[in-house]
N, C-alpha and C positions, 0 to 999 in steps of 0.2 A: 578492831573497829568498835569504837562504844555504840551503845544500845542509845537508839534516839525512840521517844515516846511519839505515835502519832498523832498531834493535835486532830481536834474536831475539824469542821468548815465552823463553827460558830467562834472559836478560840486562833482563827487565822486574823491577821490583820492586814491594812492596804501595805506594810512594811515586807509584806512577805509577796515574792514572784508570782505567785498562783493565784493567791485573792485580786492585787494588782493589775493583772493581766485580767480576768476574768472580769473585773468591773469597767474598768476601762474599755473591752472591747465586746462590752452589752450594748446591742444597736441601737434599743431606746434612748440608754442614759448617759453612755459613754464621751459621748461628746459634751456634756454638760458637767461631767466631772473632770474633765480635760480643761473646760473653760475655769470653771472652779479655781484647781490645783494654780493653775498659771497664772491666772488673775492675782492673786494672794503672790504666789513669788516674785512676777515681772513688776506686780503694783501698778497694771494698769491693766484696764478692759482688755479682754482677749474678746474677740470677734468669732466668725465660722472657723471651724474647725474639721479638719479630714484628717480621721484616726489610722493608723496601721498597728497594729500588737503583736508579737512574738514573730517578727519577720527578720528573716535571715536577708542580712546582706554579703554579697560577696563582690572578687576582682573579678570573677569570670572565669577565673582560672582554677583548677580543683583542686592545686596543689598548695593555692595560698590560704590562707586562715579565714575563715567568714565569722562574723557576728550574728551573736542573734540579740535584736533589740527588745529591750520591752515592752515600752513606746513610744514611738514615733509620730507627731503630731505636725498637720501642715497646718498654718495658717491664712488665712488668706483675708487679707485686708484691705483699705481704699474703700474710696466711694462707690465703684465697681468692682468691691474685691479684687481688682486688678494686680496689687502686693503679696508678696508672697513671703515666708520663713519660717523656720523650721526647727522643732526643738525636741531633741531624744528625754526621754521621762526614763531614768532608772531606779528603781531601788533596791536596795542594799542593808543585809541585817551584819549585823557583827562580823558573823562568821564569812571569810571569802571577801573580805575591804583589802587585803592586798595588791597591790599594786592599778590600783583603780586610776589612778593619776594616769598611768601609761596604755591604760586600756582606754581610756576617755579620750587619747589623742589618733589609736588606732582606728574608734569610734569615730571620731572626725574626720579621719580621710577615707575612709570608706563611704559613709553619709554623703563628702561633696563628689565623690567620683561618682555616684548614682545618678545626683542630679546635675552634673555637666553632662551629657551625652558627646558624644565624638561628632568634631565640628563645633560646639557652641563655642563662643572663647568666654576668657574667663571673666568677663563683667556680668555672666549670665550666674556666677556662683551666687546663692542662696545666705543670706544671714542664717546662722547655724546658734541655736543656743544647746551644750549638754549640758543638762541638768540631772546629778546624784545625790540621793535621796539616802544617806547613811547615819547609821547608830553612833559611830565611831568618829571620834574628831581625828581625821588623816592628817593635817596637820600642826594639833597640840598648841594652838593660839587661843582657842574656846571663842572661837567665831561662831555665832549662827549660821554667815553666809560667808564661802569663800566665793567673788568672783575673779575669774583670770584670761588677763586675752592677751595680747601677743605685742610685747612694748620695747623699746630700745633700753638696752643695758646702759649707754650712756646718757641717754635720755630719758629718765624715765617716763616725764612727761608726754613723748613721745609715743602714738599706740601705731600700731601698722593699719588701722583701720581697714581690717581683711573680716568683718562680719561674722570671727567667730569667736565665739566666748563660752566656756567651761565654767559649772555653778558648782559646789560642792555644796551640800547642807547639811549641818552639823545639828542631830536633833536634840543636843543637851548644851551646846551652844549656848555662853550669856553677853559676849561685847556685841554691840551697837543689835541689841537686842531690839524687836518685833513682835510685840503682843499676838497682831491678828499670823504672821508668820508660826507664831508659836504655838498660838493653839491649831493651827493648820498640822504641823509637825506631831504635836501630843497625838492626835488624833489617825495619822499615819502607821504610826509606832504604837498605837492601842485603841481600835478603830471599833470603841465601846460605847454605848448611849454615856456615860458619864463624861466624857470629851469631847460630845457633840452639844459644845457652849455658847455658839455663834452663828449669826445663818448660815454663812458658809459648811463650817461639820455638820450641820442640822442638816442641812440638805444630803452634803455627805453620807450621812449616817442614812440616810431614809433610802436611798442608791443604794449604799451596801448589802440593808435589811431587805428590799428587795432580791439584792442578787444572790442572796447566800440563802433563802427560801428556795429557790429554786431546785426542783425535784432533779434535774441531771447532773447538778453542781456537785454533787459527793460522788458521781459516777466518775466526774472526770479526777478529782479529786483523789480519788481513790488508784485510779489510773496512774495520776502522775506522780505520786507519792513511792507505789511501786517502779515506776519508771527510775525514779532519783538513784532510790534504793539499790536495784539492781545495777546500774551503772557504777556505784558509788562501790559496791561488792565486786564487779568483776574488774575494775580499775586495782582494788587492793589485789585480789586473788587472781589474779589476769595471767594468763600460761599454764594456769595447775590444773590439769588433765581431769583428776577427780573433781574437784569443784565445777568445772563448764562440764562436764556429766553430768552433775545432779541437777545442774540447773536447768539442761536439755529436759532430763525425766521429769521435773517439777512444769517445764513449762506443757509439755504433752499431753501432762495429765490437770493442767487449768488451777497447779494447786498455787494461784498468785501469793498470796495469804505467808503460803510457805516460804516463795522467794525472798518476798523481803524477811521473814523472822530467820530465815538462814543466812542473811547477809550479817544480821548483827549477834546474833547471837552462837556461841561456838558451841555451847554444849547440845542447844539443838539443833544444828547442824551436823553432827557427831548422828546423831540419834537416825534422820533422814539418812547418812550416809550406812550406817546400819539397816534400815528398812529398805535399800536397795539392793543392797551387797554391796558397796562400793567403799572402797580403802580409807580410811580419814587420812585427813590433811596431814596432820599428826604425826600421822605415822612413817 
């Protein structure tokens, strides 16, 4: 496993899960950068807004596969808000754009089976937009914006007009290019006063600067960094007797700090496995 360096909270950007999540679902402001974000990609006014963030969906059943979303954004529109639609927010760095195409459709039927409940029929399904938010052009057109919905192979003119529709957004993307989309994107993928060019990042940026002062932000921070870590360690090392021992005795004795530097590094994990009495991997 290579040795990953741990970024700051200042040196995180809205590109990465953690800061994303975190600003997104700040009670004050979250809804304001929800309006933001969409506004700029739908290209038109987003209205109220009802956030949900790192919420796990599933079938109900514990044996099938559940999501966890990013976020999850209701909106509710009309002169009565009486409208209603719904659009998943993810993003996506480099690492882990595999096969996103085929998670964004598992994404989709999960989503609408939430909001059909048992008994409604199906005129009650929800216009659904996924929107991913990636580094990586997934497919090598140098689109800014892929959108994709559900069309007749013979027709292609033909859509199903079934209210759902998949965004990919390419942040190095240049055909049928988008100034105010672009700088929206720059700013995602480097979420630094120097990219906050427009009111939109302006506001941005000022959201963020707020949420990354916050005094618990590094607690959690710090939390889920070891969280990753340790999964990411017992995923490689997963069954090796010695190794979930040390990790036992590291977790007992509170030495966090320890778990993660023995996930990535072998020689100091040699060294811990020494200070216990415990066999190296190695060997």
């Amino acid at each position: 496993m290579s040795k990953k360096r741990k970024r700051s909270v200042k040196e995180l950007n809205l590109i990465d899960d953690f800061l994303f999540q975190e600003v997104l679902s700040d009670v004050e402001n979250g809804p304001t950068v929800a309006k933001l974000i969409l506004s700029v990609i739908m290209e038109q006014e987003i209205e109220h807004v009802i956030l949900n963030t790192q919420n796990v969906v599933t079938t109900g059943d514990p044996d099938d596969h559940a999501i966890r979303l990013d976020v999850y954004i209701e909106e509710r529109y009309g002169e009565q808000g009486e409208k209603k639609r719904v659009f998943d927010v993810e993003v996506q760095n480099e690492s882990g754009s595999e096969l996103l195409s085929k998670r964004s459709r598992y994404y989709q039927a999960l989503i609408d089976s939430k909001y059909l409940p048992s008994g409604d029929n199906y005129g009650k399904v929800l216009p659904l937009w996924i929107i991913i938010i990636t580094t990586k052009d997934l497919f090598g057109k140098n689109r800014q914006l892929y959108t994709f919905e559900n069309r007749c192979i013979e027709e292609p003119g033909l859509s199903l007009e079934d209210g759902a529709r998949r965004i990919f957004l390419n942040t190095e993307g240049t055909i049928e290019y988008r100034e105010d989309l672009a700088k929206l994107l720059d700013y995602i993928v480097e979420s630094q006063e120097k990219n906050a060019v427009n009111d939109t990042t302006k506001q941005l940026h000022s959201i963020v600067e707020k949420v990354r002062q916050k005094p618990e932000l590094g607690v959690r921070y710090m939390k889920s960094w070891e969280r990753e870590w340790r999964a990411k360690a017992e995923g490689k090392l997963e069954g090796r007797q010695e190794y979930n021992q040390l990790i036992l005795q590291l977790s007992k004795d509170q030495r966090l700090e320890d778990i993660v530097k023995a996930a990535s590094d072998t020689e100091y994990r040699d060294k811990l496995f020494i200070e216990y009495g415990i066999m190296s991997l190695e060997q």
